[in-house]
VEXDREN-2710 file (C-alpha; in Angstrom, 1 decimal):
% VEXDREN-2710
k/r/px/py/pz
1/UNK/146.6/71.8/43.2
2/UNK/150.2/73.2/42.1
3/UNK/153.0/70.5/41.4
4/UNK/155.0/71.5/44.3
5/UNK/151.7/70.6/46.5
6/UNK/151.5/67.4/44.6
7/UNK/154.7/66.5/45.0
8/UNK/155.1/67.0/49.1
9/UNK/151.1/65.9/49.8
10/UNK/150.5/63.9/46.5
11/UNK/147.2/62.5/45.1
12/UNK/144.0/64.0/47.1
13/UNK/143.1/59.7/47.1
14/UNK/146.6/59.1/48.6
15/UNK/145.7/62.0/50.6
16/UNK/142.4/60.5/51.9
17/UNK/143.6/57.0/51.9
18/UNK/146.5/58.4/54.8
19/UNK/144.2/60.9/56.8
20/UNK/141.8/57.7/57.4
21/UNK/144.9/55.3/58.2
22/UNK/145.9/58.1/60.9
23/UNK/142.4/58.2/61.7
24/UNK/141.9/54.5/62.2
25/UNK/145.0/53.9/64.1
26/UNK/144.1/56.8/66.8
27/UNK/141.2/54.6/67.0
28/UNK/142.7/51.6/68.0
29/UNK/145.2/53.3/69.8
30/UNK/143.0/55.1/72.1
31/UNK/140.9/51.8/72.5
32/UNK/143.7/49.5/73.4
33/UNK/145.5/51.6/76.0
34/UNK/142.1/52.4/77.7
35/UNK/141.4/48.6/77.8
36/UNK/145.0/48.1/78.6
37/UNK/144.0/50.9/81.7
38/UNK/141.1/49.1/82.9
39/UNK/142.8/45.5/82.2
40/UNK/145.3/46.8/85.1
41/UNK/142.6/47.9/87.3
42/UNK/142.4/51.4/86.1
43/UNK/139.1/52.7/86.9
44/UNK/138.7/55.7/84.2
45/UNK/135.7/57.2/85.4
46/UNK/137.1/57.8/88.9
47/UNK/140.8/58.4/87.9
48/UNK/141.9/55.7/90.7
49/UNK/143.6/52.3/91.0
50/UNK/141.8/49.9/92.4
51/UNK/143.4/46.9/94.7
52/UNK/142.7/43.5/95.1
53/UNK/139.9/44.8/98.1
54/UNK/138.1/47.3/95.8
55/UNK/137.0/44.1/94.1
56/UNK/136.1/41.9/96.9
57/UNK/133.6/44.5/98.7
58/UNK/132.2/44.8/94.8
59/UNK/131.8/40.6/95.0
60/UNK/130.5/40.6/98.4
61/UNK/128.2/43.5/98.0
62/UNK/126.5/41.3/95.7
63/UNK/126.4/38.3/97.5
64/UNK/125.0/40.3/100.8
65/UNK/122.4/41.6/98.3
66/UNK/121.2/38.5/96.7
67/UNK/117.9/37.9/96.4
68/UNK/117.7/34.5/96.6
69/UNK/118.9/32.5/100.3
70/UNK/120.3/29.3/99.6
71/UNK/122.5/26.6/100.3
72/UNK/123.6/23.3/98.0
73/UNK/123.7/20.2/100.3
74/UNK/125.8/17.3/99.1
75/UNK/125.3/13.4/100.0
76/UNK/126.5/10.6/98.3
77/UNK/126.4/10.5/95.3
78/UNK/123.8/13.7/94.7
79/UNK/123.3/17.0/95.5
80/UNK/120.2/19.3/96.2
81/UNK/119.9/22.9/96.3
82/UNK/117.4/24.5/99.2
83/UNK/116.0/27.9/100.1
84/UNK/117.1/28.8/103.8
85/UNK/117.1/31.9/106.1
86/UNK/120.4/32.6/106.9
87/UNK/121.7/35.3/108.8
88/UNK/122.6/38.7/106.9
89/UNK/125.4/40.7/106.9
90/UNK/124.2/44.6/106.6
91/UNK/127.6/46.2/105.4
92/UNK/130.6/44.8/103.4
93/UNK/133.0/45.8/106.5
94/UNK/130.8/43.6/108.8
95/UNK/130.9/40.3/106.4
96/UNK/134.9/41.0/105.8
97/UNK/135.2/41.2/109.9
98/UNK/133.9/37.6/110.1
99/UNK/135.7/36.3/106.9
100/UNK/138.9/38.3/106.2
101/UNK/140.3/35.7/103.5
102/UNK/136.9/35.0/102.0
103/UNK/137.9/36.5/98.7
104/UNK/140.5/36.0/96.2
105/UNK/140.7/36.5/92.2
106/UNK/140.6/34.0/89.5
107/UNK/140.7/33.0/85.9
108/UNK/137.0/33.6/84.7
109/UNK/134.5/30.9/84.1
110/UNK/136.8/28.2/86.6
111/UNK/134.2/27.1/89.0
112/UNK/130.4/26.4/88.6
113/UNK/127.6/28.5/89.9
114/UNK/128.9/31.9/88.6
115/UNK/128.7/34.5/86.3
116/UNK/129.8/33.7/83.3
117/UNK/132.4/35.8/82.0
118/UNK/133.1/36.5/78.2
119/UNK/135.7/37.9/76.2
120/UNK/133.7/41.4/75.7
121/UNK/133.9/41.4/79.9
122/UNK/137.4/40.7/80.3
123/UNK/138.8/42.8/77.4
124/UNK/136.8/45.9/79.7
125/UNK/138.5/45.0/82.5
126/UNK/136.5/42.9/84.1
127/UNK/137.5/40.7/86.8
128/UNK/136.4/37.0/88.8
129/UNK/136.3/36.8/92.5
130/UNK/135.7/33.8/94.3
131/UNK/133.8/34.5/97.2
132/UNK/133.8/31.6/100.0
133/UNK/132.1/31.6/103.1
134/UNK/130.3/29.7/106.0
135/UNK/126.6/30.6/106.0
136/UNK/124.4/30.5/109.4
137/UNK/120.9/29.4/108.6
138/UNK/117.8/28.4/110.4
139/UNK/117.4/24.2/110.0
140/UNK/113.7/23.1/109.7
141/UNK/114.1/22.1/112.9
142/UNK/114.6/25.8/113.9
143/UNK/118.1/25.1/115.2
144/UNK/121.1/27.1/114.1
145/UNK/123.1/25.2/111.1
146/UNK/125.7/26.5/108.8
147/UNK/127.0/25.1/105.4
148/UNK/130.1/26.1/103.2
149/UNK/128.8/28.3/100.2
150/UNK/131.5/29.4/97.3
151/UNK/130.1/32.4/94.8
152/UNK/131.9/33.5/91.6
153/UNK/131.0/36.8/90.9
154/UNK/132.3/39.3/88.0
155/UNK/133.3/42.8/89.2
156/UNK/134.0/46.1/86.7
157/UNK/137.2/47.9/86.8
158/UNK/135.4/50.2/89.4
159/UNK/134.7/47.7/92.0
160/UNK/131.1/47.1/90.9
161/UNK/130.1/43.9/91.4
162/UNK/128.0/42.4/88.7
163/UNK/124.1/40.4/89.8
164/UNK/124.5/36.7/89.1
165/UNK/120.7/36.3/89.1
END
């Protein structure tokens, strides 16, 4: 290396040492603003913005889809969880027709009985809907009953709802 070239470039360690620094904060760069994206509701894959309803139908999608039919029942003092068969809803637009303000979003990990949410989730953009409704079950008695249910459910920054069991 010529002194001219070691006087604009210097050292080929000071050299290396500043092509890594560059390196590294391209890094970061590029992972903050696409967590920053998907923070705002940014879905990258898809190149869209998703609204407040994008990540209700992801919530109630899973909550149509669960698995498991059941209600909590309170009395004084105590509380039981039991299976029922409730009525299902067989599209997103159908449950939203019957419960238009069923949804909203909120700070993660509020409520019980959801998923939980953790730093890794909400630094990818992910985002806590409250989903409350009035489910109609079959009693024992075979008569029709219905009882207040509330699911917290963790939806992506495409509207993808996330399994709480």
């Amino acid at each position: 290396m010529s002194k001219i070239e070691r006087e604009l470039f210097g050292s080929d360690v000071a050299r290396r040492f500043r092509v890594t620094l560059v390196l590294v904060g391209l890094v970061v760069l590029t992972l903050g603003t696409s967590s920053a994206a998907m923070n705002a509701g940014v879905c990258l894959s898809e190149m869209r913005l998703l609204k407040d309803m994008d990540y209700y139908r992801g919530a109630i999608s899973v909550v149509i889809t669960d698995p498991i039919d059941g209600i909590t029942e309170h009395g004084k003092g105590y509380s039981t969880s039991k299976q029922v068969h409730s009525h299902k809803y067989a599209t997103t637009e159908q449950f939203l027709a019957e419960f238009p303000d069923c949804c909203r979003i909120v700070a993660p990990n509020v409520e019980d009985g959801g998923d939980n949410v953790d730093g890794f989730d909400q630094f990818a953009g992910y985002r806590t809907v409250l989903v409350s409704y009035v489910k109609r079950y079959l009693g024992d008695d075979g008569t029709q009953r219905s009882a207040p249910v509330t699911a917290q459910v963790a939806v992506s920054h495409c509207g993808v709802g996330r399994s709480f069991r």
